[in-house]
N, C-alpha and C positions, 0 to 999 in steps of 0.2 A: 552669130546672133545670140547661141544659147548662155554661152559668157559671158557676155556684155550684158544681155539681162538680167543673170544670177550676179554680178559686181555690183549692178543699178540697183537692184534688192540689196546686197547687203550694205549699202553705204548709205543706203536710208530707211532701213527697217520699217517701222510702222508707218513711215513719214511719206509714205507714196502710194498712190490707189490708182485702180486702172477706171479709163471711161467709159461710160456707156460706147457702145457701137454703132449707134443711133445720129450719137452729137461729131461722129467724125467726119470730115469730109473725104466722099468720098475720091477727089482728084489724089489724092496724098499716095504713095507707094503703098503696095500690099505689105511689106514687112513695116512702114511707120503706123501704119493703120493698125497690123497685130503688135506692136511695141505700145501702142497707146491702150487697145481694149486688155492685153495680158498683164503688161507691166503699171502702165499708166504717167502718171506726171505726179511731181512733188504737192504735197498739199502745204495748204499756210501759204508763207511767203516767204521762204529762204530769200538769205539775201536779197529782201527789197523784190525779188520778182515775184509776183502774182499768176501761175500758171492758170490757165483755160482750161479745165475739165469739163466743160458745156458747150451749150452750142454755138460760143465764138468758134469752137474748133471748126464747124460747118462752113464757115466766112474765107472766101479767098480773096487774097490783098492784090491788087495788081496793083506794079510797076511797071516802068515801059518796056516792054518784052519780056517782062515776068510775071510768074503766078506763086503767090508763098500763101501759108494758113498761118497765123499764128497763134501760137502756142502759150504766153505768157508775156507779160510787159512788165518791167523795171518801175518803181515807183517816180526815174526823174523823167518818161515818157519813151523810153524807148522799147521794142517791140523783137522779142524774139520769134523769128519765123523760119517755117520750114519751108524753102523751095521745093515745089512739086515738080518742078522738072528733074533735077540731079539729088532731092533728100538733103543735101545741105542746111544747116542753118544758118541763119546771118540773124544779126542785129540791125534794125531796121528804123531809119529817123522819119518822125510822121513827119516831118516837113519836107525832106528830100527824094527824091526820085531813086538813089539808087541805095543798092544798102551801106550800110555804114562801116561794116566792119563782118569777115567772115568768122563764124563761132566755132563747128565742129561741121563733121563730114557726117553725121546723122545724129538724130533727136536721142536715141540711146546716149549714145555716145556724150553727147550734152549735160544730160540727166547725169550719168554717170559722173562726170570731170564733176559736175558741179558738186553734184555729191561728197564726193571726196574732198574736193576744196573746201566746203563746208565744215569738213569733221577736223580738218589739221589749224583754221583758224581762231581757236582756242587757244591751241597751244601759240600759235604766232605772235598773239598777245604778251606770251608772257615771255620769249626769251631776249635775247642779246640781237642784235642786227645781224649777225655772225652766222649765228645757228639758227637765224630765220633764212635767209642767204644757203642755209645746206637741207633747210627742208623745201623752199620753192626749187631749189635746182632738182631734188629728188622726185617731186611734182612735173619739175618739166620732162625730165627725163620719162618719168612715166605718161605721161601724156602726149610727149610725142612718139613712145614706143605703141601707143594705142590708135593714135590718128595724127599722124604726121602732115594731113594738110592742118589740122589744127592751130600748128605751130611753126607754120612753112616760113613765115613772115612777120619782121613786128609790127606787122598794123593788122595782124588778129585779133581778135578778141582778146584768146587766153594769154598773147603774146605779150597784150597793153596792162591784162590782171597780173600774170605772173612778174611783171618786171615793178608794176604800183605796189605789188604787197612785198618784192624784195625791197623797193625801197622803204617803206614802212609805212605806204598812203592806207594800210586798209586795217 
């Protein structure tokens, strides 16, 4: 835990605030609940996501035979959320019943990938197809030495990011 939150801090420095205690809900795990009031969520909108530091956090989303909070949404409507039964995140389609795509094996762990994804797509920008191709493989490697269901499959999330930004969609 204490890892993963000192990585989340250093890959977004000033760029992440923690919640009030107030606006969590409380179905969420004891350790997403302290992840949220200690560390917190990204502010702004990295990549097009809008996190929920208020009392959207309070809101539990059902699906059929689930219960997720979510946490932030993508500006083309989809909805990252945390299940409250297993801590998981998923990517969540407001039209479909189930979710879309699994994200990470906890909300740290999310903040964190994203975070770093964030800092190396700069440089992505500027190299050769080549040497962008040796820094997402480095990315993967790292990210699945961190949460391996993350990247168990390619219809993950990070599995669909990391193979769009090896090709050069991002």
């Amino acid at each position: 835990m204490g890892d993963v939150w000192r990585q989340v801090r250093e890959s977004w420095g000033d760029d992440i605030s923690p919640v009030p205690e107030n606006v969590v809900a409380p179905v969420l795990s004891a350790p997403t609940r302290a992840f949220l009031t200690s560390v917190g969520l990204p502010t702004g909108a990295p990549w097009d996501i809008a996190f929920h530091p208020d009392e959207r956090l309070s809101t539990v989303v059902t699906r059929p035979g689930r219960e997720y909070v979510a946490v932030g949404q993508h500006d083309n409507g989809f909805v990252y959320a945390v299940d409250v039964a297993d801590d998981r995140v998923y990517e969540l389609h407001r039209d479909r019943a189930e979710p879309t795509r699994l994200v990470n094996s906890t909300l740290a762990l999310f903040v964190w990938f994203l975070g770093v994804y964030r800092s190396r797509l700069p440089t992505l920008a500027t190299v050769t197809q080549e040497e962008g191709g040796l820094i997402v493989g480095d990315l993967r490697d790292m990210f699945t030495a961190a949460d391996p269901v993350a990247l168990s499959h390619d219809g993950t999330w990070w599995s669909v990011v990391l193979y769009e930004t090896e090709m050069g969609y991002f």
